[in-house]
C-alpha positions, 0 to 999 in steps of 0.5 A: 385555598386548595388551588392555590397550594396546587398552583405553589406546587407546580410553581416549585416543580417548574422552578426545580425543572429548570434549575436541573435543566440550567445545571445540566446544561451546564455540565454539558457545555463542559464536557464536549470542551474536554472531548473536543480539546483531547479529540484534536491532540489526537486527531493532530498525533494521528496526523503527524504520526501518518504524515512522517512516521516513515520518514522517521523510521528510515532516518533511523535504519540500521545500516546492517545488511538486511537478510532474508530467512526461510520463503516468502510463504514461511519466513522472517526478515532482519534488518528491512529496509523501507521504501521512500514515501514518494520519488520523482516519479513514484509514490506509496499507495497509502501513508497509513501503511507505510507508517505502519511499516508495511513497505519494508524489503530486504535491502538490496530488493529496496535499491532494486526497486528504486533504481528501476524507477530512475531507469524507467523515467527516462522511458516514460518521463509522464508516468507516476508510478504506484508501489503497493503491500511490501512486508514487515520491517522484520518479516513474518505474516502480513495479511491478508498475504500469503506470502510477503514475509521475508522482505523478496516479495512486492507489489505493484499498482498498474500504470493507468491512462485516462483519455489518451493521457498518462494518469495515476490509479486512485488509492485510499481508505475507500478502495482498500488502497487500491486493491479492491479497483477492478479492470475487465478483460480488455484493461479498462475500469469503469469506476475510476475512468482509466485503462491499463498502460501496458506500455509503461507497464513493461517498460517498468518490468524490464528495468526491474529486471536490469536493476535486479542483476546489477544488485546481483538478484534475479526476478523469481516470478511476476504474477499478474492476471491470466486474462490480461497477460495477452495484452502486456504480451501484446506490446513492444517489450513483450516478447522481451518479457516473455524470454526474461520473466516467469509469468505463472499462467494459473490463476492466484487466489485473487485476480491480481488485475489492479496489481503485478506481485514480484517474488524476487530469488533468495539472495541469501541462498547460495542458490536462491532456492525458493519453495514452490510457490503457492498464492501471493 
């Protein structure tokens, strides 16, 4: 009889196990439904929101001029002007920045810019180039940046060549959207196969500089690694460079290798007065 009441009990014991299992089981099913169904909504907001959100914003720009305030260590911006996702031979070093408004300019830098890469592919028709960290649509800080804060200061990715051919740099969430790609001393990275096209490179900055002075600006300062600068220098174009451009010979506190960093003049200084320059 005693056995039989145990062998009851356990029975009842399973049975209560079970039914708990069944209902939690239950509940589970449920649960993960509700997380994947607002999982996707979100993914699918995220993804709409990277994909188009700076060609929302630009569709939406005030036509105001832009004007920039104070330095590009310790300003503002009013009225930035954002670049375009992509051109014909052009592209953003990521989406996510730009959707967050991080390729913004003072306008007539912005028209510059543009206007420089319908110049420069008629040099080099095969190259795409890269735009890299701009500012804010209103200026101020943007790290991890010193400067960039009063819509006069860009970066750009270096053009790359990949066994004997025009290529593109690769950026990404990866690689800090470019930034943290290295090039040695001789112009050659190793993690993504490429070498510096110091070619194309030079071509771009001069027509940088002719574009600057149709808008009625002038290049600042282009900072660029010091160890690399004997190999732009090299070039065709480089005696060019050396005569139109500042090229600063101390080193940044980064290496600016995978990237050139332009500072153009105040043009709305009546004499485009800058402060001496700390590091971009």
């Amino acid at each position: 009889m005693y056995t039989n009441e145990l062998d009851g009990r356990h029975a009842y014991r399973r049975e209560q196990r079970r039914l708990m299992t069944r209902g939690s089981t239950h509940i589970r099913l449920r649960i993960p439904k509700k997380l994947r169904l607002v999982g996707i909504i979100g993914f699918a907001v995220i993804a709409l929101f990277v994909a188009f959100a700076n060609d929302a914003a630009r569709a939406f720009e005030s036509d105001a001029p832009s004007r920039s305030l104070g330095t590009t260590e310790d300003g503002s911006l009013v009225n930035g002007k954002r670049l375009p996702t992509s051109g014909t031979n052009f592209r953003a070093y990521g989406r996510l920045p730009i959707a967050l408004g991080r390729n913004s300019l003072h306008g007539r830098v912005r028209d510059a810019v543009l206007s420089a890469y319908a110049q420069v592919e008629k040099r080099h028709p095969e190259t795409t180039f890269v735009y890299g960290e701009c500012g804010w649509p209103s200026g101020g800080r943007i790290r991890p940046h010193v400067t960039h804060r009063n819509g006069l200061s860009i970066d750009f990715m270096v053009p790359v060549s990949s066994e004997g051919r025009s290529a593109m740099l690769r950026t990404h969430s990866g690689n800090k959207y470019g930034y943290s790609v290295h090039f040695d001393t001789h112009g050659w990275c190793e993690a993504q196969q490429c070498r510096i096209d110091f070619d194309a490179m030079a071509s771009h900055l001069l027509c940088l500089a002719d574009a600057a002075e149709a808008e009625g600006l002038s290049i600042w300062r282009v900072i660029f690694a010091p160890d690399l600068q004997p190999l732009l220098f090299a070039t065709e174009k480089g005696k060019a460079l050396q005569e139109r451009l500042t090229f600063p010979e101390k080193q940044s506190w980064v290496r600016h290798d995978e990237h050139y960093h332009v500072d153009f003049h105040n043009p709305d200084k009546e004499n485009g007065e800058q402060v001496v320059p700390g590091d971009a």
